[in-house]
MIZA-865868 format. One record per residue: x, y, z of N, C-alpha, C in turn. Coordinates in steps of 0.1 Angstrom, whole numbers, plus 5000, padded with zeros to 4 digits. Atoms other than C-alpha are relative to their C-alpha. Example, Ala and Ser with C-alpha at 12.3 -4.5 7.8 and 13.67 -1.06 7.14 Angstrom:
<sites>
500949885000512349555078500950125000/499149895000513749895071499250115008/
</sites>
This chain:
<sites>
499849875007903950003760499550115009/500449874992903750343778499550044994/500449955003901150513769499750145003/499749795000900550923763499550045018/500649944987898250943796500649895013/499150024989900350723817500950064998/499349905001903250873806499950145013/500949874995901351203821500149975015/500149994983900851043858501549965001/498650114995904250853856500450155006/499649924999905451223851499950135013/500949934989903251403875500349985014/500150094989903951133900501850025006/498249985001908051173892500550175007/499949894997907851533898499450085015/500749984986905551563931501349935010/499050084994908251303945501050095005/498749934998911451493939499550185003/500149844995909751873950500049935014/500550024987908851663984501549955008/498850034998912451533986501250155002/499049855001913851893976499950085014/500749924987912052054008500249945008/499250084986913451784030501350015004/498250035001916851784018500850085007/499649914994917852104037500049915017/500250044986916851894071500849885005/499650165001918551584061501850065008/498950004995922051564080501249914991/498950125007924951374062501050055012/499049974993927851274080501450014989/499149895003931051384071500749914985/499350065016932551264032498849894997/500850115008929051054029498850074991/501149945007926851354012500649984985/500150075017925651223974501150134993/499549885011927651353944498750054994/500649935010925651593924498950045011/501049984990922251723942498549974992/501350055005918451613940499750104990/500549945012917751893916500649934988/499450085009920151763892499449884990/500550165001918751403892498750064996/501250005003915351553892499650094986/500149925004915951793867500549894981/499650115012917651483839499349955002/501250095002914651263850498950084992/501249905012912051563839500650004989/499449965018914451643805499349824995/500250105008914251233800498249994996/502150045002909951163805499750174988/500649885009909651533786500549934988/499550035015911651363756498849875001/500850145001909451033762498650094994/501149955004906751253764499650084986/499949905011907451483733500149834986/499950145013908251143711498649905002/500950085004905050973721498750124994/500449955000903351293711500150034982/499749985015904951333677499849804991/500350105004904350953673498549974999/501550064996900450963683499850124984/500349935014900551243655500349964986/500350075009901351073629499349885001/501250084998899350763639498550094995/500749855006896851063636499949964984/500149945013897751153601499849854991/499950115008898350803590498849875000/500950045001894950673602499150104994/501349905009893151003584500349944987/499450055019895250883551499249864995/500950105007893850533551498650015004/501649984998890550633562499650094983/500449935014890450873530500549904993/499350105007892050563510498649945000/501250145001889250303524498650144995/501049965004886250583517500650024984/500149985017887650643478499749834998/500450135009887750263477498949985000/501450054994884450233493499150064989/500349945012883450513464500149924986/499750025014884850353436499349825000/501350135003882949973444498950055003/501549975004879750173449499950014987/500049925018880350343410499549854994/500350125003880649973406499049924994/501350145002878249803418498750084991/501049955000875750093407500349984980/499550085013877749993368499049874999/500650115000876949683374498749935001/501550004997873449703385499250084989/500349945013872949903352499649924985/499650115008874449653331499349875002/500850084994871949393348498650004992/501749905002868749633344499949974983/500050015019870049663301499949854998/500250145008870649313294498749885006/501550084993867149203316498950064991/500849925013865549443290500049924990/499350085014867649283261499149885001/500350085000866348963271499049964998/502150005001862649043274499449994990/500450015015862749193240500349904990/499350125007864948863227498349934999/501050164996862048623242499050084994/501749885009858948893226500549984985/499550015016861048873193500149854996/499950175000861648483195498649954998/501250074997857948423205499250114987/500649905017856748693174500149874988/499350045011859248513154499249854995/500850154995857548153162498750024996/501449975005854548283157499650044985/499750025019855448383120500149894992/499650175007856748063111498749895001/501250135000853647883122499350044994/501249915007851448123101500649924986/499750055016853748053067500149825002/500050155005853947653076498649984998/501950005002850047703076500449964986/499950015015850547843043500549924988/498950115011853247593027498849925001/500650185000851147293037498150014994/501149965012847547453022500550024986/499150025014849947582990499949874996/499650155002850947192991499249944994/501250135005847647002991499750084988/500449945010846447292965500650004985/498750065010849347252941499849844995/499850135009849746902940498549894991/500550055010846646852924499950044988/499849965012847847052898501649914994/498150065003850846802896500950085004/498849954995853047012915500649955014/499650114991855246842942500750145011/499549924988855847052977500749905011/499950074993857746933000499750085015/500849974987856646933037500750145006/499549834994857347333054500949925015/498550074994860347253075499950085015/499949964984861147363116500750134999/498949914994864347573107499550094988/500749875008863447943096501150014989/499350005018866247943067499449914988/500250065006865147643051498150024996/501449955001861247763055500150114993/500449915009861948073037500750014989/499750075013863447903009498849954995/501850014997860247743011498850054995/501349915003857948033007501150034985/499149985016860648132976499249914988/500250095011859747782961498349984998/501250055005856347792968499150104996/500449885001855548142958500149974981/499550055011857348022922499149884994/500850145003855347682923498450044999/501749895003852047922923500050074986/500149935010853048112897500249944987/500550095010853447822875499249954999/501750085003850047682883499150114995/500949885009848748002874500350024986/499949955013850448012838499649904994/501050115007849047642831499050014999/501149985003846147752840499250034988/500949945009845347952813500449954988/499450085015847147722786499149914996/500650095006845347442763501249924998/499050075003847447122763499149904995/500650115004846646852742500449844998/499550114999847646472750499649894997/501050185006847146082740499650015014/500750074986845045922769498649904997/501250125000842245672775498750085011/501349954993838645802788498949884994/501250075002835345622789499150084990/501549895011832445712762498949965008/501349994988828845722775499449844997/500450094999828545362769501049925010/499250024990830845292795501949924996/498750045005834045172769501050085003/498949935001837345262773500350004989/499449975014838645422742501350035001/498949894999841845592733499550104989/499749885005842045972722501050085001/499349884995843146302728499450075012/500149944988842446432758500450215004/499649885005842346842758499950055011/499549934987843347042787499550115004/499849885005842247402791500550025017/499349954994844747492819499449905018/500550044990843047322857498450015000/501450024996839747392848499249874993/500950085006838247182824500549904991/499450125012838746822800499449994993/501150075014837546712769500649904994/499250095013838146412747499450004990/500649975015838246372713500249884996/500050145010837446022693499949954987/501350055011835945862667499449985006/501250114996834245652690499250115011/500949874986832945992715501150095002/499249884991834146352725499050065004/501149914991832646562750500950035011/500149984992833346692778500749935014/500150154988834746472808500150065016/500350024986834246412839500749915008/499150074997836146242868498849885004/500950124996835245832868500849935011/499550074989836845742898501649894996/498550085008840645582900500950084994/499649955004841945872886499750014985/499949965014840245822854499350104997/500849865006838146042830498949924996/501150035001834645972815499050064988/500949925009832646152789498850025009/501449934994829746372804499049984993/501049995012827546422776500750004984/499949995012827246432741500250114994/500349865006826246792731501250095008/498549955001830046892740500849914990/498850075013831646712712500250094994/499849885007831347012691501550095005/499049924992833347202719501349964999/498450024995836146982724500549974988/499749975013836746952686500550144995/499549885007836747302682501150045011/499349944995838747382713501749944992/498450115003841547072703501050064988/500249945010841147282670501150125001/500049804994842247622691499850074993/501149894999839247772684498949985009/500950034989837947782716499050115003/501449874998834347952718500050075011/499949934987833448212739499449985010/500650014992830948042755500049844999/500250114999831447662762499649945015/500650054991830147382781500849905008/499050054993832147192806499449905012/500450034988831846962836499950075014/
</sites>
């Protein structure tokens, strides 16, 4: 491929030639019917027209080469623009959801830390309850079914608090202070206190091991007659 600055000497080189030929040509002798058709100007004058068009077409061709390496150079810098926007997007969107996740794992580990506070709670509620006869079941791993949980055991409180303050009165067997098993009535006043009532002994009771009951003393028989009665004094005596 000719290029612009050869081109240039080829031309330079073409034209020094035929001025050094033109200045001889007058000395040159031809014999007779052998001088050239046409004359060295001629020739030298269609060789300059041809290299001036070579030259003029590799000049309008280097110019757009030109224009058409400025066009994708402004092409590749908007691309080069538009994956910076990108990446500096994307490096945004990185930064927020590394935040998001921090706060997730601080709210996770909060959350965890809640749940081990109320299974505290269920499984103290539990033992506390079920010696009022109330049946809990064990506080559970998954947080829906745990705060069902506190529902049931918030509810299972607030029935041990309304037996509390009731008088129930039932058949049962207790010991009198001679160590017999009788049968009576057995009088409730809500988790705090028993009494039985006989022929054979009432008073007061007490736990005798085994789950059973016992008579305390004597000088509560009065009481648990009048309470069984419901006329419970204002000042009685209890185990």
């Amino acid at each position: 491929m000719i290029t612009f600055n050869k081109l240039k000497v080829f031309t330079g080189v073409a034209a020094f030639a035929f001025t050094i030929v033109f200045l001889i040509e007058p000395s040159v002798t031809y014999a007779a019917g052998s001088f050239p058709s046409g004359s060295f100007i001629d020739a030298y004058q269609k060789e300059y027209a041809f290299l001036q068009a070579e030259k003029d077409s590799l000049k309008k061709r280097l110019t757009e080469m030109d224009a058409e390496l400025i066009k994708k150079e402004v092409a590749a810098k908007n691309e080069l623009s538009a994956l910076e926007s990108k990446l500096l997007y994307i490096q945004d969107r990185c930064d927020s959801m590394e935040m998001d996740l921090d706060e997730t794992t601080s709210d996770r580990s909060d959350m965890e830390e809640r749940m081990d506070i109320l299974k505290e709670t269920i499984s103290r509620a539990k033992d506390t309850l079920e010696g009022y006869g109330l049946e809990l079941t064990k506080a559970s791993d998954n947080a829906d079914v745990l705060a069902k949980q506190v529902v049931n055991t918030l509810a299972k409180s607030v029935d041990a608090m309304k037996t509390g303050r009731e008088v129930s009165v039932n058949d049962g067997e207790f010991f009198n202070l001679k160590g017999k098993k009788i049968k009576g009535k057995i009088v409730k006043i809500g988790h705090i206190a028993a009494y039985g009532v006989s022929d054979e002994g009432s008073g007061a009771l007490a736990p005798a091991g085994a789950g059973g009951l016992k008579l305390w003393n004597s000088t509560t028989a009065g009481d648990a007659k009048a309470i069984m009665g419901n006329n419970i004094p204002k000042e009685i005596s209890m185990f």
